[in-house]
C-alpha positions in Angstrom: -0.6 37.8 39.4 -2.5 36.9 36.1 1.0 37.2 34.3 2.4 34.6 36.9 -0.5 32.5 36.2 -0.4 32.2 32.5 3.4 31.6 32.6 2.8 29.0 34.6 -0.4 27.4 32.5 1.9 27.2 29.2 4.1 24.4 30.7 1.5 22.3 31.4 -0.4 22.3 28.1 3.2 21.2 26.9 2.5 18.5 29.3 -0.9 17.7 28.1 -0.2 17.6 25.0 3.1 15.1 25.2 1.0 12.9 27.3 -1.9 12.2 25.1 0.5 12.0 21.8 2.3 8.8 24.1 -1.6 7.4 25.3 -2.1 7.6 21.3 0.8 5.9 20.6 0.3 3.0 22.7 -3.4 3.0 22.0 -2.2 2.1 18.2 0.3 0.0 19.3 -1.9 -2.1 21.7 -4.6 -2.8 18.8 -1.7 -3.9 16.2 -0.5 -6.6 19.0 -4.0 -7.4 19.6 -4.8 -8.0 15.3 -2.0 -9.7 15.0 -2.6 -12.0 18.1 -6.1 -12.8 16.9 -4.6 -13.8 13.4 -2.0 -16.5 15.2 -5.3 -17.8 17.0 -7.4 -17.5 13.9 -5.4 -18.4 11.3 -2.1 -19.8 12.7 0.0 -17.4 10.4 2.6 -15.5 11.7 5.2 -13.4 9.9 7.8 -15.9 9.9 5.3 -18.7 8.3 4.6 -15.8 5.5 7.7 -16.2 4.5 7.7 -19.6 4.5 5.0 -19.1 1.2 6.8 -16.1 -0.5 8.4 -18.4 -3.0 4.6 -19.1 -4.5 2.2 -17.2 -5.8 -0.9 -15.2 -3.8 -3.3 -17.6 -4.7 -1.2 -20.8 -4.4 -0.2 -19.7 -0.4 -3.5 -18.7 0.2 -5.0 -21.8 -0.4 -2.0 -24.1 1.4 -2.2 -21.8 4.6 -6.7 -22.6 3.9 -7.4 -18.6 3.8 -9.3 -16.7 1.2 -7.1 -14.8 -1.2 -8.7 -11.6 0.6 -8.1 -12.6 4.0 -4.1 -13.4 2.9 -3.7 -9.7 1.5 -5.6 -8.2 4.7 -3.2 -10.2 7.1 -0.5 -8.7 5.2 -1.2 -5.8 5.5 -1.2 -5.8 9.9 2.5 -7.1 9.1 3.7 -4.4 7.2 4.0 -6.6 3.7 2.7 -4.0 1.4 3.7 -6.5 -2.0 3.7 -10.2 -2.3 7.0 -10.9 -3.0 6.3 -13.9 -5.9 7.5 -12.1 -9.0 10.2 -9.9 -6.9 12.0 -12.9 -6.0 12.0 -14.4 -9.8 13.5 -10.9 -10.8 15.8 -10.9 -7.6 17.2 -14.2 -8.7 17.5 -13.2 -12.7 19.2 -10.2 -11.8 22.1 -12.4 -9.5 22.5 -14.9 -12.4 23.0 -11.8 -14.5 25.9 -10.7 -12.0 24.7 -7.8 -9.9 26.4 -7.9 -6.7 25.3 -9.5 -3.2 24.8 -6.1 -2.1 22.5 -4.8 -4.8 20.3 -7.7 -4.5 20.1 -7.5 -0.8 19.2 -3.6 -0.9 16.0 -4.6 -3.5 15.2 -7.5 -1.3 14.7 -4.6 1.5 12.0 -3.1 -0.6 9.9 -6.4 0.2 10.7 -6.7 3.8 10.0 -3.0 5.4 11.1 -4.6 8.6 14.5 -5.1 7.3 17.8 -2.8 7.8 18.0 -2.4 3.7 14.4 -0.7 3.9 16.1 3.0 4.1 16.9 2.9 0.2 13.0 3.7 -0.2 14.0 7.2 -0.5 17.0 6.7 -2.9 17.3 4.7 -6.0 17.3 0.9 -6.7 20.3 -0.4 -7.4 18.8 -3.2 -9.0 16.2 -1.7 -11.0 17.4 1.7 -11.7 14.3 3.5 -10.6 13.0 5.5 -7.0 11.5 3.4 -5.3 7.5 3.0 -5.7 5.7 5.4 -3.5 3.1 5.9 -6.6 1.1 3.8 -8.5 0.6 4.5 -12.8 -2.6 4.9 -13.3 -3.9 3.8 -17.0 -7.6 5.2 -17.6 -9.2 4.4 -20.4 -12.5 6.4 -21.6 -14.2 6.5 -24.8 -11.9 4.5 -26.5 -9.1 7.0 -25.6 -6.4 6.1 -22.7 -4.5 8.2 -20.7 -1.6 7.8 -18.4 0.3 9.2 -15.2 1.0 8.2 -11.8 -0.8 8.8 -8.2 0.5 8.6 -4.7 -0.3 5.7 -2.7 -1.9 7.9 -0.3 -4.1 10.0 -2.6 -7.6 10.6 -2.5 -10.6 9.9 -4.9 -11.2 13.5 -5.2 -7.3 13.9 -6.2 -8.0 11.0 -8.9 -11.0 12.9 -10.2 -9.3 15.6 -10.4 -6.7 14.3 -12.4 -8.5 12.6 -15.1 -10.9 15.7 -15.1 -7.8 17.7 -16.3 -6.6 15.2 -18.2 -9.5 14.3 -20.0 -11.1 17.9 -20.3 -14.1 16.7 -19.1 -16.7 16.8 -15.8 -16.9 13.7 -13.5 -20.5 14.7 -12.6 -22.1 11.9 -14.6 -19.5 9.3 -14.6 -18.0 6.4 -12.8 -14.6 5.3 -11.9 -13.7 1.5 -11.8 -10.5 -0.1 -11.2 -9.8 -3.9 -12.8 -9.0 -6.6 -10.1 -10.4 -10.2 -10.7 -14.0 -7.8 -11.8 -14.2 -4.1 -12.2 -14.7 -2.5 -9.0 -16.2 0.2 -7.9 -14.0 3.4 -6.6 -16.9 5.4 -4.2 -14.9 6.7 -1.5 -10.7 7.3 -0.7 -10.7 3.8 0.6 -11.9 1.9 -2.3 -9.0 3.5 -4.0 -6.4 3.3 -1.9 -6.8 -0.6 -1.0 -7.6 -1.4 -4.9 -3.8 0.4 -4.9 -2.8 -1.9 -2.2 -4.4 -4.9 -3.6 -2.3 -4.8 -6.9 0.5 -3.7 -5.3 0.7 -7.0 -3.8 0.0 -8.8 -6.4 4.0 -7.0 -7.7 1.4 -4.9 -10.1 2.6 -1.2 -10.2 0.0 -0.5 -13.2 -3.6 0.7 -11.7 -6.4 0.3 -15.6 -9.1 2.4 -14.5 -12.3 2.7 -17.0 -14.5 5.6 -16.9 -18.4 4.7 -17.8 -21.7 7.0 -17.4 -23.8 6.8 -14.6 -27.3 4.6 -15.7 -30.1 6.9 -16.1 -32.7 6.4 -12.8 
């Protein structure tokens, strides 16, 4: 009798489990419908009206839509734009004057819009620009006077940066701060102050990350 039972118990924690990964699911999906509702009441941007503005800079459509700079990259990032598209369209358009075909252009125009069919060359090589596409961003960390160089996943940690400019560098992390260069230089203090500095330049079309490396002030 107990082996009946426990053949019996395995198919329902199959169960369980496939119902609570589908409640998840439509837990997520229900608050992404609900942001992006409250930014159409908010704001009055939807993703069509984006790219109305992709033509102009970040700071030129933030201020004709009336939105901070800030709020603009945050409401880009509930519609899946992870990079303003400014300067990829000017490069877009140089490289079809230059004669690269319809079809190459339209493949690097996918990189901008994730929503788009041309989005499945992110795990094989521009055509345009001859490179995989960007899943990392270079990091440029300068300390002492001295710079290094190398690149980071989107996705990594500030323990994983540490540890790469502790290697790098040959030196201990202990006493020292990390600060990434935006409009300021900003603070990195935990995983997300790194990954949405990442973000942040990356829609700005930046793919360089300058990092400085300063000693904590004596207390």
């Amino acid at each position: 009798m107990t082996q009946l039972d426990s053949h019996f118990e395995q198919p329902n924690l199959e169960i369980n489990s496939a119902a609570n990964a589908t409640t998840n699911n439509d837990n997520i999906h229900s608050h992404k419908n609900n942001t992006i509702q409250r930014i159409e009441k908010d704001h009055g941007i939807t993703h069509k009206i984006l790219k109305q503005h992709f033509g102009m800079t970040l700071q030129d459509a933030a201020k004709n839509l009336r939105v901070s700079r800030p709020t603009l990259k945050r409401i880009c990032r509930e519609y899946e734009i992870t990079r303003w598209p400014h300067h990829k369209t000017r490069k877009v358009n140089f490289h079809v004057r230059q004669g690269v075909s319809f079809q190459a252009t339209e493949a690097y125009v996918g990189l901008l819009f994730p929503k788009k069919k041309a989005y499945i060359i992110c795990h094989k090589r521009s055509l345009v620009i001859g490179k995989p596409c960007d899943k990392v961003m270079t990091l440029k960390v300068i300390y002492r006077g001295d710079s290094i160089k190398f690149q980071l996943s989107l996705s990594s940690t500030r323990v994983e940066l540490e540890g790469q400019v502790e290697k790098r560098l040959n030196i201990s992390l202990q006493r020292f701060l990390i600060k990434y260069q935006d409009e300021d230089w900003i603070l990195i203090s935990t995983d997300s102050d790194l990954r949405d500095g990442m973000h942040s330049l990356r829609l700005l079309g930046r793919n360089t990350m300058r990092l400085l490396v300063t000693p904590k002030a004596d207390t």
